[in-house]
C-alpha positions in Angstrom: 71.6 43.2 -2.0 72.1 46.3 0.5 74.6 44.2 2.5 76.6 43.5 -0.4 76.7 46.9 -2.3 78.4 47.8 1.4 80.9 45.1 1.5 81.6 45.7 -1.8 81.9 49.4 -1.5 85.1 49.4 1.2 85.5 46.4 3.1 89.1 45.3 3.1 91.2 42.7 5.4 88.3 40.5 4.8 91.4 36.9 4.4 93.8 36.4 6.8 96.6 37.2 4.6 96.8 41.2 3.1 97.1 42.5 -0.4 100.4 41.5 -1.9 103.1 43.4 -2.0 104.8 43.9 -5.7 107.8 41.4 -5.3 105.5 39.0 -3.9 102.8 39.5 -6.4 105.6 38.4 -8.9 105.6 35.1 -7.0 102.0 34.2 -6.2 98.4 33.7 -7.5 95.4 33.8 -4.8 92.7 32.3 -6.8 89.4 31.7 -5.6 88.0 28.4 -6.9 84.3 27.4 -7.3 84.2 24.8 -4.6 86.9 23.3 -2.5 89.4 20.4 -3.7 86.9 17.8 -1.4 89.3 14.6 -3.0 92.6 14.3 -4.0 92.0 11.8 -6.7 89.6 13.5 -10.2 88.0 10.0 -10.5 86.6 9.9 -7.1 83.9 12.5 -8.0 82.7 15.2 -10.9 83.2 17.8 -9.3 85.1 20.4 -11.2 87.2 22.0 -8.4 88.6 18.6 -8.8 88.7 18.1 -12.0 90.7 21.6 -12.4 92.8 20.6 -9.6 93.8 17.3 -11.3 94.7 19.6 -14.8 97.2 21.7 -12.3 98.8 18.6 -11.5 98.5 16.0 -14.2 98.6 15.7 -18.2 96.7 14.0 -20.4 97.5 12.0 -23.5 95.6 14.5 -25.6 94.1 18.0 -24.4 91.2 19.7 -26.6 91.1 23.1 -28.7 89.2 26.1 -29.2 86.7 24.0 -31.0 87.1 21.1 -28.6 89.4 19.2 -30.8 92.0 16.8 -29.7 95.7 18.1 -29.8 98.8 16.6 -28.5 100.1 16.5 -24.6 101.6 13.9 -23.5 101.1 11.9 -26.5 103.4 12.3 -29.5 101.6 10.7 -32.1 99.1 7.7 -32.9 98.5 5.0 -35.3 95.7 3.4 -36.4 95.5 -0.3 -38.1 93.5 -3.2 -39.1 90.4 -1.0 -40.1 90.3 0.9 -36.9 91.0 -1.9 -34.5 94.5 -1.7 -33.6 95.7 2.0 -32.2 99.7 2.3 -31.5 100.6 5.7 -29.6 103.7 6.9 -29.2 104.3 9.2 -26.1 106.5 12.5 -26.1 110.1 11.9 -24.9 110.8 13.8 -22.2 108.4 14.6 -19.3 108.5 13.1 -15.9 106.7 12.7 -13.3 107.1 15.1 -10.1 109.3 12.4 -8.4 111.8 12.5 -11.8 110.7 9.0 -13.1 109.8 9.2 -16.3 106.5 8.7 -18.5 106.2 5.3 -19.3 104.1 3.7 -21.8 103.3 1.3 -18.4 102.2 4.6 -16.9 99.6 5.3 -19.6 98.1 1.8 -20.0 97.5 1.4 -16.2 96.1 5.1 -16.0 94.0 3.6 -19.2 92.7 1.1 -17.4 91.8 2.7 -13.9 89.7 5.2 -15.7 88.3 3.0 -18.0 86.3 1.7 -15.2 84.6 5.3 -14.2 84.4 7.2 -17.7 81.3 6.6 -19.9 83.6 7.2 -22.7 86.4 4.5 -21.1 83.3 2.0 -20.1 82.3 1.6 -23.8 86.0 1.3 -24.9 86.7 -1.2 -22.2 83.6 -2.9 -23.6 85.2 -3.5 -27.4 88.7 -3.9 -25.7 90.9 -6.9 -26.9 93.8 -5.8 -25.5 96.4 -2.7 -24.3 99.8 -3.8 -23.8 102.9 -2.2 -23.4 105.1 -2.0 -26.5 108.5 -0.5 -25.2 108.8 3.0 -23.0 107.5 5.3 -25.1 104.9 3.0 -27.0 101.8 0.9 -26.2 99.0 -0.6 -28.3 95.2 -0.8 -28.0 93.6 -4.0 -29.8 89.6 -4.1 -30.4 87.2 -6.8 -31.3 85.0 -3.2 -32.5 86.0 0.3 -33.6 85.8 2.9 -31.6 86.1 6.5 -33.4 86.4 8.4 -30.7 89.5 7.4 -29.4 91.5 10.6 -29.0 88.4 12.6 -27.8 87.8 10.4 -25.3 91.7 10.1 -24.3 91.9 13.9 -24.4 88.4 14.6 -22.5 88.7 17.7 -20.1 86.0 16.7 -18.0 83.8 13.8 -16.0 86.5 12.3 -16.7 89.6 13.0 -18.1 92.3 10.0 -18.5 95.3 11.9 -16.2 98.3 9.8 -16.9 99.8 8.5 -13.3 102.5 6.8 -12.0 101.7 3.1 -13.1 102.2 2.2 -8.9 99.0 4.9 -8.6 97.5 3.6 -11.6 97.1 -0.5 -10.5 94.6 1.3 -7.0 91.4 0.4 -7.9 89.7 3.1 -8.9 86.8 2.9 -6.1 90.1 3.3 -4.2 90.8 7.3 -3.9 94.3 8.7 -3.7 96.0 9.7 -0.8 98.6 11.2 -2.5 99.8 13.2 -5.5 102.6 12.4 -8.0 102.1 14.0 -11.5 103.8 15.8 -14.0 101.7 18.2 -14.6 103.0 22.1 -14.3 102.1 22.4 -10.5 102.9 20.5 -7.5 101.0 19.4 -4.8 101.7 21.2 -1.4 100.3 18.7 1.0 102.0 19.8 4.1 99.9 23.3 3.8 96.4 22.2 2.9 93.7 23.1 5.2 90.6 21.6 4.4 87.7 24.0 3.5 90.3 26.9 3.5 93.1 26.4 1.8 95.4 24.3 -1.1 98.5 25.2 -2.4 100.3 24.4 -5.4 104.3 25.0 -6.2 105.9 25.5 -9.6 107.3 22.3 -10.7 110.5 23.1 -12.5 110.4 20.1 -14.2 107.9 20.1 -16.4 108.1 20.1 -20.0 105.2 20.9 -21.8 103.9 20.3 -25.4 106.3 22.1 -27.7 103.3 23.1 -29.5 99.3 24.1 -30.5 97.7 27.0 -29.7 96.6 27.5 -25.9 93.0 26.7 -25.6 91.0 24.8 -23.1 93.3 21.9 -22.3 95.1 22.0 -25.2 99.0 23.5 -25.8 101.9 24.5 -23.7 100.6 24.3 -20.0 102.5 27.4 -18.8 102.9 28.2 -14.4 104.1 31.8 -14.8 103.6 32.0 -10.2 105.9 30.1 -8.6 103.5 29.3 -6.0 99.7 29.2 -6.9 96.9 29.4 -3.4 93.1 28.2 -3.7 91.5 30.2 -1.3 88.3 28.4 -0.4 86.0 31.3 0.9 81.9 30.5 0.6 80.1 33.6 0.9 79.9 35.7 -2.2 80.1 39.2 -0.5 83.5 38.4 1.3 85.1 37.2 -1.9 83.8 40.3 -4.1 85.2 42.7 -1.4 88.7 40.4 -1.1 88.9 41.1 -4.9 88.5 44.5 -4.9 90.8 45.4 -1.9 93.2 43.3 -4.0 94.0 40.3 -1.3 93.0 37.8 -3.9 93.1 38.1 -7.6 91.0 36.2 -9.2 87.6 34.6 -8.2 86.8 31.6 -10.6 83.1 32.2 -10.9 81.6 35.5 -10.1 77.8 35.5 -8.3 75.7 36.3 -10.8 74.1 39.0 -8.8 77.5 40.4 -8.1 78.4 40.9 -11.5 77.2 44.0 -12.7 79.0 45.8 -9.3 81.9 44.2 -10.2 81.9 44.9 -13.6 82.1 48.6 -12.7 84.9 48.7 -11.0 87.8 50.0 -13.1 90.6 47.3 -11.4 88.4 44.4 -12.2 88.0 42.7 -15.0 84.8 40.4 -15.8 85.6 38.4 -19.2 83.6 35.3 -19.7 86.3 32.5 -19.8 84.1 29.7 -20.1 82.3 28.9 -23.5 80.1 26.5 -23.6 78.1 27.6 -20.6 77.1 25.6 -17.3 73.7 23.4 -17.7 71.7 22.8 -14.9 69.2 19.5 -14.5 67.9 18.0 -11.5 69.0 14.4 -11.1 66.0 11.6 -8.9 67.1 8.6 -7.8 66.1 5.7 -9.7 66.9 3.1 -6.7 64.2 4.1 -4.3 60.9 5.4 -4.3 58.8 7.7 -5.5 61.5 8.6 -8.2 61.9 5.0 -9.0 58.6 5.0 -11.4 58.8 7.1 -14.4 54.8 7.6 -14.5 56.0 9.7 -11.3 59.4 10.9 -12.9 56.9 12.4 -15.7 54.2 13.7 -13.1 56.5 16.5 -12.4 57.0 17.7 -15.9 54.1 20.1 -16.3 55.2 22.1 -12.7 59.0 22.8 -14.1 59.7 25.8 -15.1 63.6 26.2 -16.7 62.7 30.0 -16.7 62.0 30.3 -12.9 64.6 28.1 -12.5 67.5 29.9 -14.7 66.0 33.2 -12.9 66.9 32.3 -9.6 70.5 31.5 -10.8 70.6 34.3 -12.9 68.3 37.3 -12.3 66.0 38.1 -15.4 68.9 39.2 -17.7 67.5 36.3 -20.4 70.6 36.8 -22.7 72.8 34.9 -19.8 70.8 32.2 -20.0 68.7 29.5 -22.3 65.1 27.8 -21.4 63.3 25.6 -23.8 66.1 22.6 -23.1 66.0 19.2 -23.6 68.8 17.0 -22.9 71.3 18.3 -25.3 72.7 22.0 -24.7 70.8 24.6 -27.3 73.1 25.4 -29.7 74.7 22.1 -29.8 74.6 19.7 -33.0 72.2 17.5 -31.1 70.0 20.0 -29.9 66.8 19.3 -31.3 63.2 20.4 -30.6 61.9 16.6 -30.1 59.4 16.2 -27.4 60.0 20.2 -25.9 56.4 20.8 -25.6 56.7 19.0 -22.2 59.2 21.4 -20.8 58.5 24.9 -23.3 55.0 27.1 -22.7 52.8 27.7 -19.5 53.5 25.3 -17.0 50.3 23.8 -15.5 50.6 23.3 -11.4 47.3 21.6 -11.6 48.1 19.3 -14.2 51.1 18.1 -12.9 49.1 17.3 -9.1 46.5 15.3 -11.2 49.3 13.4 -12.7 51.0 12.8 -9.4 47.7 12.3 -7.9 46.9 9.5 -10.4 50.1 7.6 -9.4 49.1 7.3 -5.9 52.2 8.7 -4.5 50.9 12.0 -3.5 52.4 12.9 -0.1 55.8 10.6 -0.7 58.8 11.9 1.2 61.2 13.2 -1.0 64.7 14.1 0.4 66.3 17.1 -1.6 69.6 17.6 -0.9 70.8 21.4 -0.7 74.6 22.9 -0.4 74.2 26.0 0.9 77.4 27.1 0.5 77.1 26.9 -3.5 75.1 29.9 -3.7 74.1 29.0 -7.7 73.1 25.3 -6.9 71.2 26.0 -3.2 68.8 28.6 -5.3 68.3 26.3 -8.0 67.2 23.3 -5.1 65.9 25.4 -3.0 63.0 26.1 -6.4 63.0 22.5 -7.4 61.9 22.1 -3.7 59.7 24.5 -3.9 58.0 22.9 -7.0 58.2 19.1 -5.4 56.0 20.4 -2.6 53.3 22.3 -4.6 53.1 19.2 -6.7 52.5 17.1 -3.6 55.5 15.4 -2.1 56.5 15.8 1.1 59.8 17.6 0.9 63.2 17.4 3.4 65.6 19.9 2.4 68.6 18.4 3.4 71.4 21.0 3.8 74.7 21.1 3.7 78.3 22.1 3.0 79.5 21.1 -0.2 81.5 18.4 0.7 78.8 16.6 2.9 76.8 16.9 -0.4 79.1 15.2 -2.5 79.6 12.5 -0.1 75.8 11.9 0.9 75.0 12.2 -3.4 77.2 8.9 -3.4 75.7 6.6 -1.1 72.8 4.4 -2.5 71.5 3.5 0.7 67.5 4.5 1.6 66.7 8.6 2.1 65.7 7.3 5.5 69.0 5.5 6.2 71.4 8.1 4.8 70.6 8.4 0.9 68.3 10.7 -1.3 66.2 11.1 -3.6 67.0 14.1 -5.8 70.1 16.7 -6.5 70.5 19.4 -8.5 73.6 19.0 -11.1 75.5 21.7 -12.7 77.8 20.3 -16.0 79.8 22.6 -18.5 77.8 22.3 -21.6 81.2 20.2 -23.2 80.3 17.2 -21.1 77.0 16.9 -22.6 76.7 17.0 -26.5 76.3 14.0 -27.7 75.3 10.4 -26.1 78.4 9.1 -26.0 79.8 11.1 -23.3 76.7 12.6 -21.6 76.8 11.1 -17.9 73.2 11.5 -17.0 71.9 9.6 -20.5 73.9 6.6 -19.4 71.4 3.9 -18.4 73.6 1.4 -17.5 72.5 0.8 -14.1 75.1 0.5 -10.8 77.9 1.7 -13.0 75.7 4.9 -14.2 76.4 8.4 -12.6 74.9 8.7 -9.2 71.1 8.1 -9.6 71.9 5.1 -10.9 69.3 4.6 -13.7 68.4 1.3 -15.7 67.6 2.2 -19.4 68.1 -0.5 -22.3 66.5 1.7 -24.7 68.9 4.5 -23.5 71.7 2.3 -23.6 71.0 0.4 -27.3 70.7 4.4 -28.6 73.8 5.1 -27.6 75.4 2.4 -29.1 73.9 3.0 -32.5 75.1 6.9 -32.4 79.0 5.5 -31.6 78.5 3.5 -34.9 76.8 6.4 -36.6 78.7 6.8 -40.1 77.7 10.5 -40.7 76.4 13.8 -38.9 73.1 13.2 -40.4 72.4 9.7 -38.8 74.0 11.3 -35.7 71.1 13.6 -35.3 67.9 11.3 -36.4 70.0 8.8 -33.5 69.8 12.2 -31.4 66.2 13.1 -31.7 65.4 9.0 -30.5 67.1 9.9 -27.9 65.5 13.0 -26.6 61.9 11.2 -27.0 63.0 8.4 -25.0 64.5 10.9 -22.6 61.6 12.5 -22.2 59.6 9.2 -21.9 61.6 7.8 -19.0 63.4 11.7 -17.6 66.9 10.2 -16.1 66.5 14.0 -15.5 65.2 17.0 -15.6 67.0 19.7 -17.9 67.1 22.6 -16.1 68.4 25.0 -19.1 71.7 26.5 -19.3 73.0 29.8 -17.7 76.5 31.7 -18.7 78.7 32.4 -16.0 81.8 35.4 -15.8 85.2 35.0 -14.1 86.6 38.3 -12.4 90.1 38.9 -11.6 92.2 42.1 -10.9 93.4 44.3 -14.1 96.4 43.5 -14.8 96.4 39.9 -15.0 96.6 38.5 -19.0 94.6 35.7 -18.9 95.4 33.7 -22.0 93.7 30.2 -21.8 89.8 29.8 -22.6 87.4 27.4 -22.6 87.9 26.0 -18.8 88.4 28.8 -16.1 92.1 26.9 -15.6 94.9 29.2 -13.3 97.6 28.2 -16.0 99.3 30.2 -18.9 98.1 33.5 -17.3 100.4 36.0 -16.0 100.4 39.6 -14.4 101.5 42.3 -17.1 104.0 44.7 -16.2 
């Protein structure tokens, strides 16, 4: 901490680039993103410096609220028929793509059917799908041999992943096939001629773009405003340098603050911390379910008893408990789901001893477990580097495996053996939005090769999730919700970590006007 209180005390000229001066200031946001833009293409991973990337640069159908409600974007209206089974949606006329084509109804069914293949949401639909077919232009139609509700939520999801609409020439890749290049209509362009990876991405104005006439700004939802004609993602790992760019004023706004940087920060009169994000980040530890040890829940379960969410929270957080919750299961406290079925295993003293016996009693005492750690994601590397910590007390033989962040992401997808390339547990950070309910939850999927990385095999899993997408109330919702945290807890597809609250920080003088997702849009520098 000594080090940082003296970087953060006077150090200036810490980028390559110096404070702005105030005609360019009009011009240009430095913005200091959680993690770098590893893919161009937001179905390639979760990752949410990709996913906010893809917001700069594409639109949705539908974006959410305040209270996570779908509201027009792209889309200009819907309607539904034959008891829920036939959806006709009209798009907006008027917005184009960043080449000047227009938005085509072919645009939207092909961008419909590439993320179809990635989304839980879009697997499920694609699994009751009769049909989508292009009507005219502006209109196309979705046919269903079932219902499914939750249409415009899942057509207007802001995260993990949300349905960007694409050229339809973009659209027909594959989706296993990443992009290579960008063409959206989104408020920003891509500059693809100045990105240096692991330093820097650029995005230009595009004066094009006609957003939703209106809703209010929120999340994803409303007018998508770029105030800066030219927005820069400085990618910049270590914690102290960013805090001291900030306050020397040669970047203006730093996406997630350090937690332990936070309450210097906060002092400063020309910084502003506001806490952007409302749902709150939750943190779970994800085994592999393809390979040994993890591939036996009687072992999955072994490690219950040594988890601590506290200890774990702590080392994210500090001890401040009102920034973050323990006592989690696999819905975010304070949620509708949220339940206290099956807690004891996670909530009360946790019991070292019993949780060796357990592992003992499985016979895979001394496995190798490979952990894999980016250092360079200062929340996620203290959180792994406990769960480590843990694994070995337990028993297992531990390999940290450390890395940037974009070595992560690319190891976290290969299935292969630990030995030959692969792993066998990662820590996972989701905004609490993704996680609610069943239906969209990634890590509750147990649907095998096309579940989120870990890969888990659950018919039980699977069958509850079905029955809460039929769910005719908010009451059956919730008995369908406490079934599914005791078979959660039964077969762990994870471990829920608890969930921690984290700040943005940016220079006075910016208004910051949409909340809910830590977005650079609709904010602008007050005179």
């Amino acid at each position: 901490m000594t080090t940082r209180r003296a970087l953060l005390g006077g150090a200036t000229a810490l980028l390559a680039a110096p404070a702005l001066a105030q005609g360019e200031a009009a011009r240009v946001l430095r913005f200091v993103p959680q993690a770098d833009v590893t893919t161009l293409d937001p179905l390639a991973t979760t990752s949410y410096a990709v996913r906010n990337h893809g917001h700069l640069l594409w639109d949705t159908l539908w974006g959410l609220d305040a209270d996570f409600r779908p509201q027009p974007q792209l889309a200009e209206g819907y309607v539904v028929e034959d008891d829920g089974r036939r959806w006709v949606i009209t798009l907006r006329d008027g917005p184009t793509f960043h080449d000047g084509e227009k938005v085509r109804a072919a645009d939207a069914v092909a961008s419909i059917r590439r993320w179809m293949a990635r989304d839980t949401h879009g697997q499920t639909l694609a699994a009751r799908l009769d049909a989508i077919e292009v009507i005219d232009d502006r209109r196309f139609v979705i046919r269903l041999r079932r219902p499914f509700g939750v249409m415009l939520e899942a057509l207007g999801k802001s995260s993990s992943y949300p349905c960007f609409i694409m050229p339809e020439r973009f659209a027909n890749l594959p989706a296993a096939t990443p992009l290579t290049e960008v063409v959206g209509s989104g408020p920003y362009r891509f500059a693809a001629e100045e990105r240096r990876s692991g330093s820097l991405a650029v995005y230009r104005r595009f004066e094009g773009y006609v957003p939703t006439p209106g809703g209010s700004v929120a999340v994803t939802a409303g007018p998508k405003l770029a105030h800066f004609e030219r927005l820069e993602w400085h990618i910049l790992p270590d914690p102290s340098t960013i805090g001291a760019a900030l306050q020397a004023g040669e970047i203006d706004w730093w996406e997630r603050a350090a937690p332990d940087l936070r309450p210097l920060l906060a002092r400063r009169r020309d910084v502003v911390v506001d806490r952007v994000e409302t749902q709150g980040t939750v943190a779970m530890l994800r085994p592999n379910h393809l390979h040994p040890p993890f591939d036996d829940p009687v072992v999955r379960r072994a490690l219950l008893p040594a988890l601590s969410q506290a200890d774990i929270m702590a080392a994210i957080m500090g001890d401040d408990r009102s920034r973050f919750r323990d006592g989690m299961g696999c819905f975010p406290p304070g949620s509708p789901l949220a339940s206290d079925e099956g807690l004891a295993a996670v909530a009360g003293p946790r019991d070292m001893a019993a949780a060796r016996a357990a592992l003992a009693a499985t016979r895979k005492a001394g496995a190798r477990v490979v952990v894999l750690n980016p250092a360079d994601q200062v929340n996620n590397s203290n959180a792994t580097l406990v769960c480590a910590d843990v694994m070995k007390r337990v028993g297992f033989e531990v390999e940290v495996a450390t890395s940037d962040w974009g070595t992560m992401l690319a190891r976290r997808a290969r299935r292969d053996r630990p030995e030959r390339g692969g792993w066998n547990a990662v820590y996972v950070a989701f905004g609490g939005e993704d996680l609610v309910n069943p239906g969209g939850h990634p890590l509750l999927r147990g649907n095998g090769a096309d579940a989120w990385f870990g890969w888990p095999t659950s018919p039980a899993l699977e069958a509850l999730r079905d029955e809460w997408l039929e769910a005719p109330d908010m009451e059956a919702q919730r008995r369908i919700g406490r079934a599914v945290q005791a078979r959660f807890f039964e077969e762990v597809p994870f471990y829920a970590l608890g969930q921690y609250f984290l700040d943005s920080a940016y220079r006075r003088g910016l208004k910051v006007e949409r909340r809910g997702m830590t977005l650079p849009l609709n904010v602008r520098r007050e005179a």
